[in-house]
N, C-alpha and C positions, 0 to 999 in steps of 0.2 A: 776421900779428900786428898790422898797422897796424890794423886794421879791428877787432881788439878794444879797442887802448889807443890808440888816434890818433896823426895824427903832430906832431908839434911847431908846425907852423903850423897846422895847424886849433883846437888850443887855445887856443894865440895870439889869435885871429880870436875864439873863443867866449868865450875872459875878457874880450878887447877890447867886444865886442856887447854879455857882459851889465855890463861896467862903465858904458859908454854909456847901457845902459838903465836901469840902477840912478839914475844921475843925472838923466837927463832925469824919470824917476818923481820924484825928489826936488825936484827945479825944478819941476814940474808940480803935486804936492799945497802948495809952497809958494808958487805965485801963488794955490791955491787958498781957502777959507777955513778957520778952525781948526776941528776937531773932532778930539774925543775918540773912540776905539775906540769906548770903554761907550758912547758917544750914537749908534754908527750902526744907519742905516735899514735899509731894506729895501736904495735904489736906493745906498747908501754899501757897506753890502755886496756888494752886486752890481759896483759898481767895484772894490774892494778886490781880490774874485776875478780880475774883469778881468784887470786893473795884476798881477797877480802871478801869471796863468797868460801874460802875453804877458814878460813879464820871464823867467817861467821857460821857455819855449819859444824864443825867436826865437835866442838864442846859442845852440842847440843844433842850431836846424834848420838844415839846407844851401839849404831853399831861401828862406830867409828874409835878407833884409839887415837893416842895422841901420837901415835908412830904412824900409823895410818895420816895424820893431816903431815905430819913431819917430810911423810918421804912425796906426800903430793905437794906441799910447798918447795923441798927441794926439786921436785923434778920441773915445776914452773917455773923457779927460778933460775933454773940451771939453762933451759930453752933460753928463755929472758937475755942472758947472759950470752948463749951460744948466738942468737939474733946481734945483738948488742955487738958484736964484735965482728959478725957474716958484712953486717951493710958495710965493712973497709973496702969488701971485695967489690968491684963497680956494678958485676951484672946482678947479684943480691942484694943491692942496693939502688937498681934500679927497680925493684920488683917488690919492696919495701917503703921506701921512699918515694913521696911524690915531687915532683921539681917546682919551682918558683914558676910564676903565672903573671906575666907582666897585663895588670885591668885598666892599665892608666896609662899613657902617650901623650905629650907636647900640649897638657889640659884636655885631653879628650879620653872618656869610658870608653874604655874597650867591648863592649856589647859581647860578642862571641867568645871572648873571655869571660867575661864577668859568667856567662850560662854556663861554661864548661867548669868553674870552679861552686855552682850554685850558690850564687851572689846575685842580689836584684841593686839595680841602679840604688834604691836606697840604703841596701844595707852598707855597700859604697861608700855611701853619702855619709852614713853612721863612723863608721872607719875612719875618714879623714876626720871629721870634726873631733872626735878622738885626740886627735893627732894635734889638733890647733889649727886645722886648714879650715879657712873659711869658705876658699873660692876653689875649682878645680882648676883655673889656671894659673893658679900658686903652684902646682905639680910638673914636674917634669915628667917623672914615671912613678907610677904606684906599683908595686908587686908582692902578691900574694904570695908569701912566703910557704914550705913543706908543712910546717906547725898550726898555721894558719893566724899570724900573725902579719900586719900588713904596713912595708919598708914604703918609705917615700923618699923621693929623691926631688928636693924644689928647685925650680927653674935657677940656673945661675949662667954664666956666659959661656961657658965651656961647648962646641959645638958637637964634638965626639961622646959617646954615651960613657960615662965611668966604669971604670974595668968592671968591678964587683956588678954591673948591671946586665950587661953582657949575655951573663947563660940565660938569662931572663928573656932579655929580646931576641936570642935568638928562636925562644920557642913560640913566639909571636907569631 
């Protein structure tokens, strides 16, 4: 019976572990710096997993100590951190970072964009309604942001593209 429902000290040990680890996870993202879920990356993602398959294994394993999860959370977050702070540098951060993807022009889908970001006309169409856009030529420019959240800029009289739009169309 032990071996299906354990025995009282091994719980013990396993709620002790992952309390330990739950906190050190919490001390760890809060030396780190703030970010938003919706803003994560690829390599925020890729922590995230991390951090919560080492949190969710090590109090369960036997052969894992709580020093053992301690020093493989530090060393993910310490990466984490080391990343976090490379993408200043512009060519790490090109290699890290994906750039803004302008799908939208003067009311018109940008087709070969829209495929290189793997977006289909309607998920597009999903996007803007989002947004409050009824029509697509209510847009001036849509652009698919690095996080993958998506900026609109609606038509007004201004004939010159707005600065902040700029890196965007140039990769048009």
């Amino acid at each position: 019976m032990d071996h299906l429902i354990g025995g009282a000290d091994e719980i013990g040990w396993v709620a002790l572990k992952a309390a330990l680890l739950y906190l050190t996870v919490i001390v760890g993202f809060r030396l780190g710096q703030r970010r938003s879920l919706a803003d994560m990356s690829a390599f925020d993602f890729v922590a995230a997993v991390a951090v919560g398959s080492i949190v969710g294994r090590v109090p369960n394993a036997h052969d894992a100590s709580y020093l053992a999860g301690f020093a493989t959370l530090v060393a993910v977050l310490s990466c984490h951190w080391a990343l976090t702070h490379l993408r200043h540098f512009p060519a790490v951060g090109r290699l890290l970072d994906q750039s803004p993807r302008l799908v939208v022009a003067d009311g018109q889908a940008l087709p070969a964009e829209l495929r290189r970001c793997g977006l289909t006309l309607a998920d597009l169409q999903g996007l803007l309604r989002r947004q409050g856009i009824a029509d697509l030529g209510e847009v001036r420019y849509a652009i698919l942001e690095p996080r993958g959240q998506l900026s609109i800029i609606r038509r007004h009289a201004g004939a010159e593209p707005p600065e902040l739009v700029r890196a965007a169309l140039s990769r048009a």
